[in-house]
C-alpha positions as CSV (number, residue, x, y, z in Angstrom):
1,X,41.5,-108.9,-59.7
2,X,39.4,-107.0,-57.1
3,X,35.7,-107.0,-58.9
4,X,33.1,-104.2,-57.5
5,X,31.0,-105.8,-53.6
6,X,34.3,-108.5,-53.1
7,X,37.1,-108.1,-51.1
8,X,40.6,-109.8,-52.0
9,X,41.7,-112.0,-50.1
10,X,44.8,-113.3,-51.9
11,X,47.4,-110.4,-50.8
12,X,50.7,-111.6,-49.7
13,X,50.5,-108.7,-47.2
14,X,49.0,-109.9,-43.8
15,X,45.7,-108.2,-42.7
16,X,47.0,-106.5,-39.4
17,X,50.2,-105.3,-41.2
18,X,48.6,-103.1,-44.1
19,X,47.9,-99.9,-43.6
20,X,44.6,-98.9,-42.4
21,X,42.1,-97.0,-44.5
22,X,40.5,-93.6,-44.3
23,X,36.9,-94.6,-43.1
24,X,33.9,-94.2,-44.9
25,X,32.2,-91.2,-43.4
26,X,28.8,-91.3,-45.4
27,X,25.9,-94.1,-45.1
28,X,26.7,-96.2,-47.8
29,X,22.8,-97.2,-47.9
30,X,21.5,-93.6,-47.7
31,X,20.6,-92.5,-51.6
32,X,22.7,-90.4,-53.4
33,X,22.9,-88.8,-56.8
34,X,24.8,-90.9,-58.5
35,X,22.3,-93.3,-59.5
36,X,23.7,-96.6,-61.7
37,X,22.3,-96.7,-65.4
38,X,19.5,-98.9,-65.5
39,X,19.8,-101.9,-66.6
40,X,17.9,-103.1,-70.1
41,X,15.5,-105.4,-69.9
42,X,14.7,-107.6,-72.9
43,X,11.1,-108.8,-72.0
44,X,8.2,-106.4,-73.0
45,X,6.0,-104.8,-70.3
46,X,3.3,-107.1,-71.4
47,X,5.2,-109.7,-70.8
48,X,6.2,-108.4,-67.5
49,X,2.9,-108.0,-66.6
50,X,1.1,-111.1,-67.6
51,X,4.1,-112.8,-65.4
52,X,2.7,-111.0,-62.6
53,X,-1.1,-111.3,-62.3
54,X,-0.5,-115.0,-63.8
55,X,1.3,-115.6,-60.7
56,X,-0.1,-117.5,-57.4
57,X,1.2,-119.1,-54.4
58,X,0.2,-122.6,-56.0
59,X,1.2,-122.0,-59.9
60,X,4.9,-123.4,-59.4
61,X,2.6,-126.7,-59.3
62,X,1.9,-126.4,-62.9
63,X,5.9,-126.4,-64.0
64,X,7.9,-128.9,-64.2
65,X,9.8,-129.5,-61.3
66,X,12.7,-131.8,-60.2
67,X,13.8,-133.5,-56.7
68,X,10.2,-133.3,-55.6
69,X,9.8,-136.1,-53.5
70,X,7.1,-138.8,-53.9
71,X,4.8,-139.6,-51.2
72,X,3.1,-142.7,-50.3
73,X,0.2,-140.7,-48.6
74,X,-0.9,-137.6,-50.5
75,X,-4.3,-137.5,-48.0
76,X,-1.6,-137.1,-45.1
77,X,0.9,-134.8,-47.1
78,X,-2.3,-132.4,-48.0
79,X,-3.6,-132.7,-44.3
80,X,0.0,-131.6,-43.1
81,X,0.6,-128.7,-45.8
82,X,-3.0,-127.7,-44.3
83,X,-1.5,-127.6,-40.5
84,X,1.6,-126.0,-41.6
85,X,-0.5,-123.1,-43.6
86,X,-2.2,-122.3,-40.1
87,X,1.2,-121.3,-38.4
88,X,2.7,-118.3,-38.2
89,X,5.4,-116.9,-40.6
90,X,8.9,-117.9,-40.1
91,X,10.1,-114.7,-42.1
92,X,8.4,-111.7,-42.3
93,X,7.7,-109.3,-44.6
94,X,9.7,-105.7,-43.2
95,X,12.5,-108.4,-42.9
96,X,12.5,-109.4,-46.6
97,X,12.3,-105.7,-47.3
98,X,15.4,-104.5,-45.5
99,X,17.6,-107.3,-47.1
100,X,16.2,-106.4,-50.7
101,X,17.4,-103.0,-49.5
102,X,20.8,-104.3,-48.5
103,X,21.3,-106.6,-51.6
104,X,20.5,-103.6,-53.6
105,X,23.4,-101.6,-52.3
106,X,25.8,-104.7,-52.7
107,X,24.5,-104.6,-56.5
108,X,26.5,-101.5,-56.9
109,X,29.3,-102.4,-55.4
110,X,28.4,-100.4,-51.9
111,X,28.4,-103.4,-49.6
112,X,29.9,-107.2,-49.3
113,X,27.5,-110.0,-49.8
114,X,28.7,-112.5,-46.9
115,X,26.3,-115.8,-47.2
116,X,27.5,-118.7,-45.3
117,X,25.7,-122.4,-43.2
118,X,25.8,-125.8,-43.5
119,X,24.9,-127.6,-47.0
120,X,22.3,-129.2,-44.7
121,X,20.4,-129.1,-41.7
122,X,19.3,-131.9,-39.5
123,X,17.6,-132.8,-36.9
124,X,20.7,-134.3,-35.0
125,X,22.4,-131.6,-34.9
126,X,20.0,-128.8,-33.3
127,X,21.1,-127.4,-30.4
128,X,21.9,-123.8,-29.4
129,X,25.5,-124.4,-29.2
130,X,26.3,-125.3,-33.1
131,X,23.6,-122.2,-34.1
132,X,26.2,-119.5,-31.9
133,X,28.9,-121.0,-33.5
134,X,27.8,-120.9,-36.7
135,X,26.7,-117.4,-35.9
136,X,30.5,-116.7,-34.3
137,X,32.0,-117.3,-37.8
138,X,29.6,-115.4,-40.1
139,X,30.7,-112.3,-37.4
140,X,34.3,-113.2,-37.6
141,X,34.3,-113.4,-41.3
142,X,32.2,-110.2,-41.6
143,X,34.6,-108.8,-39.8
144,X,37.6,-109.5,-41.7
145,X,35.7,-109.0,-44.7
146,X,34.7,-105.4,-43.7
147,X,38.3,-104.5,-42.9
148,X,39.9,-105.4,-45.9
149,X,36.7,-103.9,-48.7
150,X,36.1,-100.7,-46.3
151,X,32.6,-101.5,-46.8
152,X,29.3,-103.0,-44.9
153,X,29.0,-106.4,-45.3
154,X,25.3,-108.2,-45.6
155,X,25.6,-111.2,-43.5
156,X,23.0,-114.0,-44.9
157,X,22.8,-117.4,-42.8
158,X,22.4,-120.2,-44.9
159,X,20.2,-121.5,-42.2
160,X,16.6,-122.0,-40.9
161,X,15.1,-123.9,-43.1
162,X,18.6,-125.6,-45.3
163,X,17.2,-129.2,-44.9
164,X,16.7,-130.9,-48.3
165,X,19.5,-131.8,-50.2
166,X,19.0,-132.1,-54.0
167,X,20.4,-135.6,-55.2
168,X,22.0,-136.5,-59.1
169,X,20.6,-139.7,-58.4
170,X,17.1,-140.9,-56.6
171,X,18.5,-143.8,-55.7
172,X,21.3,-145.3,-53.6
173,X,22.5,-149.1,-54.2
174,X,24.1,-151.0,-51.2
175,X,26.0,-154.1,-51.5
176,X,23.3,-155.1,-54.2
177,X,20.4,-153.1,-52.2
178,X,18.6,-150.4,-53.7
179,X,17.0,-147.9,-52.1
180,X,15.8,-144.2,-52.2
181,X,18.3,-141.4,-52.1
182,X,18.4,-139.5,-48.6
183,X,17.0,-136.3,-49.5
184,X,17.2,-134.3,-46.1
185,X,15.8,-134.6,-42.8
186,X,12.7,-132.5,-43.8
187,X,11.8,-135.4,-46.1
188,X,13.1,-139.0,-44.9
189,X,16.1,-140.6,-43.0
190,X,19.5,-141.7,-43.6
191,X,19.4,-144.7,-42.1
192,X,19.8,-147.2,-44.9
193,X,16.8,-149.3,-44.7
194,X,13.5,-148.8,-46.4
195,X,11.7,-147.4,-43.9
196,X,13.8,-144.9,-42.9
197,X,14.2,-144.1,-46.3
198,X,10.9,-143.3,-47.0
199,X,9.1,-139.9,-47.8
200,X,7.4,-138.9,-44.6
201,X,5.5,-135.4,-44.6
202,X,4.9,-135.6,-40.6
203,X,9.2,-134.1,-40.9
204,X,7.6,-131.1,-42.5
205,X,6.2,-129.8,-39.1
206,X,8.9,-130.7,-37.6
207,X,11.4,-128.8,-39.9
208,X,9.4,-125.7,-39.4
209,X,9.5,-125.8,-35.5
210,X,13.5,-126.4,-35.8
211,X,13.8,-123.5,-38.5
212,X,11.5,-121.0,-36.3
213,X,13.4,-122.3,-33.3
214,X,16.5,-121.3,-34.9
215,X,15.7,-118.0,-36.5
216,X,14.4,-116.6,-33.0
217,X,17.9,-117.4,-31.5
218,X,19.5,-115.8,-34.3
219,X,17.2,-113.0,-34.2
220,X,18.4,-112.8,-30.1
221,X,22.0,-112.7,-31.1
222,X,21.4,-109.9,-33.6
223,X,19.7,-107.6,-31.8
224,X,20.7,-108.3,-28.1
225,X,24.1,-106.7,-28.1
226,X,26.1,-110.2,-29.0
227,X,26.6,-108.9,-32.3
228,X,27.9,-105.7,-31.5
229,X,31.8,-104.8,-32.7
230,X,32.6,-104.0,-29.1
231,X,32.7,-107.9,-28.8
232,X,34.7,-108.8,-31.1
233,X,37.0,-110.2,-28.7
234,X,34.4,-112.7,-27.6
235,X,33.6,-114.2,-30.6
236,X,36.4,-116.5,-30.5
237,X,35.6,-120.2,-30.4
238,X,35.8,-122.8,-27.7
239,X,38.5,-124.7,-28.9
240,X,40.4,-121.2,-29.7
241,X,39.4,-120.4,-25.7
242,X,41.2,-122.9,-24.0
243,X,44.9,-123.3,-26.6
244,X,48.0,-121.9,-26.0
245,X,47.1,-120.2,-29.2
246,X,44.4,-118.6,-27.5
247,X,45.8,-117.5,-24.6
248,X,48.7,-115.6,-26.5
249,X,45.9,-113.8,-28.2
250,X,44.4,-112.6,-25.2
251,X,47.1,-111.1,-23.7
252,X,47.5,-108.7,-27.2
253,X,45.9,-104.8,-26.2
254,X,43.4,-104.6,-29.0
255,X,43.0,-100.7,-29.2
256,X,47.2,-101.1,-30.2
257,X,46.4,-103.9,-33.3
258,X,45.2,-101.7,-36.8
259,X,42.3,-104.0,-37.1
260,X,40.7,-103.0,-34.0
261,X,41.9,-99.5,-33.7
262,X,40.2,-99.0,-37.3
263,X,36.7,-100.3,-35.8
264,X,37.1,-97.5,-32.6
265,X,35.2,-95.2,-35.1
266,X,32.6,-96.9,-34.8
267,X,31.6,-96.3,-31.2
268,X,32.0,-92.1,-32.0
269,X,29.8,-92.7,-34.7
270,X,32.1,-92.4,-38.0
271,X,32.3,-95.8,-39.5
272,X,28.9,-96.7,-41.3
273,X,28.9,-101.1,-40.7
274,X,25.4,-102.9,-40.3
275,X,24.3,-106.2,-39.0
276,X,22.3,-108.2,-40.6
């Protein structure tokens, strides 16, 4: 079953064998005027409205809250959270906008939510290498994705800022020793020994120089030409690269395979696809 915004995957047909698809020749994000019916709401406008002006950045602090973790040192957590409160957005705000814009169109079944990253982040791990990779396969997958729905498809990153993993348990026994649960880099260590396992709010700064870090080089990938459908070609990985495997694929003409003859409409203007 092939539900409005997905695309199935589970033909028996392979992708570069079926047929290819009349194009979409409008803007699938441009109005039209068929609007949806709204959508009921149960809770009263008064209700709405005290949710609003009741809300502030700080009022989730009056909720009850799980996997928060404790700290030894509140002075040092508050005198951090002051630091980090000085720096500059990591997100910004025309950014949130034009996703709420794109999410709305996938909420109609116009466009192909695509959200993809690591369950966590660490600190390990950061280099500019793993980010374009994990870039690569959000564009390969996009790709496919937008082949087989005939439809944009709204790439999200899980990434940026996925450091803390939520635990069922807050603490971890060893051979008899107990200890606190790793929670993710942004918060302690997993090195199993107390220290390490210990809340430390100094990982706070450093979790939002890694995520601003990363979003900048995504942000460079986006918008400086290595996400553009021309490439498609390139986005292959290194290990694909240098196989056998890989070299039979290079020596295929693209403009004769229907995936890539499909996406030649693009470059005369005809087939509507953004990037995210």
């Amino acid at each position: 079953m092939v539900l409005p915004g997905t695309a199935n995957l589970t033909t028996s047909t392979p992708l570069l064998q079926r047929p290819i698809f009349k194009p979409v020749l409008r803007n699938p994000f441009t109005p039209t005027r068929h609007h949806p019916k709204p959508i009921a709401i149960s809770a009263s406008a008064s209700q709405i409205s005290n949710r609003h002006t009741s809300w502030t950045p700080t009022s989730w602090k009056s909720r009850k809250a799980a996997q928060i973790p404790v700290y030894p040192d509140t002075e040092e957590l508050e005198s951090v959270l002051d630091e980090i409160r000085t720096y500059a957005p990591i997100v910004f705000a025309g950014e949130a906008r034009k996703l709420e814009e794109r999410l709305a169109a996938a909420a109609v079944g116009e466009a192909f939510l695509l959200q993809g990253g690591d369950c966590a982040e660490s600190f390990k791990e950061f280099n500019a290498v793993n980010i374009r990779d994990t870039f690569r396969v959000l564009l390969q997958m996009g790709i496919v994705l937008t082949f087989g729905a005939q439809m944009p498809v709204i790439k999200v990153g899980r990434m940026a800022g996925q450091f803390a993993k939520p635990r069922s348990d807050p603490f971890e026994v060893r051979d008899g020793v107990k200890l606190a649960s790793y929670q993710g880099d942004n918060i302690n260590n997993d090195a199993f020994d107390e220290k390490s396992r210990m809340p430390d709010p100094q990982r706070l700064k450093r979790a939002y120089l890694q995520s601003a870090g990363t979003l900048n080089l995504l942000r460079a990938f986006a918008t400086g030409g290595y996400a553009a459908m021309q490439r498609v070609s390139h986005w292959n990985l290194d290990f694909v690269q240098h196989s056998e495997q890989g070299d039979r694929y290079k020596c295929n003409d693209y403009n004769h395979l229907p995936l890539f003859s499909s996406f030649n409409f693009h470059r005369t203007g005809k087939f509507g696809i953004r990037w995210m």
